[in-house]
C-alpha positions as CSV (number, residue, x, y, z in Angstrom):
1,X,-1.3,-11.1,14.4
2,X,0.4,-8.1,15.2
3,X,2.8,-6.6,12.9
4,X,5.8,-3.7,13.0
5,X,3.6,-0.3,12.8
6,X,6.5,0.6,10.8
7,X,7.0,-1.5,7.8
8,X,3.2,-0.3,6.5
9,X,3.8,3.8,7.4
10,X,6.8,3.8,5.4
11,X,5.3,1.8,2.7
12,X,2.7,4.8,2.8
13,X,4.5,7.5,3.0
14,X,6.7,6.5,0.1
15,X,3.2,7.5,-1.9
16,X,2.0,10.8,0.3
17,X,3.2,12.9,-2.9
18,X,1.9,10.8,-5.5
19,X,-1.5,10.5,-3.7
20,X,-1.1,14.7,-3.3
21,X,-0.7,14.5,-6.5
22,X,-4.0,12.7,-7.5
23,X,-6.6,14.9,-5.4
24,X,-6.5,12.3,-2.5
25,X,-4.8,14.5,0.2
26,X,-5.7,13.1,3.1
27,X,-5.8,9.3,2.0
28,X,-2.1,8.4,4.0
29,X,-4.0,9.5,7.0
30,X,-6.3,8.0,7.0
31,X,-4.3,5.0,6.3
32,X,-2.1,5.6,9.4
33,X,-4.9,5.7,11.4
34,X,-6.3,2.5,10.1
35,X,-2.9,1.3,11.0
36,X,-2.6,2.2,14.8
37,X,-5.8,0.7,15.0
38,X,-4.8,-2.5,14.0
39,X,-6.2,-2.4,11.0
40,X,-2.8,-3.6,8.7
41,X,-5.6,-5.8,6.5
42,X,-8.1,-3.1,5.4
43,X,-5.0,-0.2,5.4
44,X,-2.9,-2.3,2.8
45,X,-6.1,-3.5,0.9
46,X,-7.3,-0.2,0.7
47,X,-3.9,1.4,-0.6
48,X,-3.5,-1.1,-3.5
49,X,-7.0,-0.8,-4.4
50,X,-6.3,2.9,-5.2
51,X,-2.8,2.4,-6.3
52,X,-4.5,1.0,-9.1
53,X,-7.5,3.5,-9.7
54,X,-5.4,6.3,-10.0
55,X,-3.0,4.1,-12.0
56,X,-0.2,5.0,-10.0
57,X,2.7,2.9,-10.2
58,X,5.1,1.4,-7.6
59,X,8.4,0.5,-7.1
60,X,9.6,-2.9,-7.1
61,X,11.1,-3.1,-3.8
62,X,7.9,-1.4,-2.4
63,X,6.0,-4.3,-4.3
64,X,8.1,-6.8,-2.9
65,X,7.6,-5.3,0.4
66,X,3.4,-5.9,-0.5
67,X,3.4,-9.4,-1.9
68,X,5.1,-10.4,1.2
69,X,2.5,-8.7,3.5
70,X,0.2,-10.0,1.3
71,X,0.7,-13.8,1.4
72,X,1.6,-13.3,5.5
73,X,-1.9,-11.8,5.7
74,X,-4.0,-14.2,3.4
75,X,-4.6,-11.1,1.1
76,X,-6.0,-11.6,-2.3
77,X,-2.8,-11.9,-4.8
78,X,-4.7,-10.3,-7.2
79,X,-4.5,-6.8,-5.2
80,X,-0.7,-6.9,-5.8
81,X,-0.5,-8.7,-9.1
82,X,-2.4,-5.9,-10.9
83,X,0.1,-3.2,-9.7
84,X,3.2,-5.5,-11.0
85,X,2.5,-4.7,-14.7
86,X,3.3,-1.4,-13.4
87,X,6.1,-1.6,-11.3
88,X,9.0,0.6,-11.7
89,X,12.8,-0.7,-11.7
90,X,14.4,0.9,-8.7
């Protein structure tokens, strides 16, 4: 399935300073890239998986935005649970 290139860059981008912030510099690129592959699967896994390693926390309309993705894309809902302890209120 093809989805809107846009919905995952912004997702991403909301997070370029956080991930600055953490060491990980270059990480959103190489997410975009994973994403004008195709590659929306391994691009959102991949940015929840370190989401939660550098305990970074999201916002809950950002985590809305990723539970949704998630259960479109059969993608375990334990990726996106473990980041809802630590959702901010927006």
């Amino acid at each position: 399935m093809r989805y809107n290139d846009s919905i995952f860059l912004n997702l991403f981008s909301n997070y370029k300073d956080e991930f600055i912030g953490v060491g990980r510099r270059d990480f959103i690129i190489y997410l975009e890239e994973l994403v004008k592959a195709g590659e929306y699967g391994i691009a959102l896994e991949d940015f929840l998986v370190q989401m939660y390693e550098y305990d970074l926390e999201i916002s809950s309309n950002d985590l809305d935005i990723v539970r949704k993705l998630c259960e479109n894309m059969s993608i375990d809902s334990n990726l996106w649970l473990a980041l809802s302890i630590r959702a901010s209120g927006d």
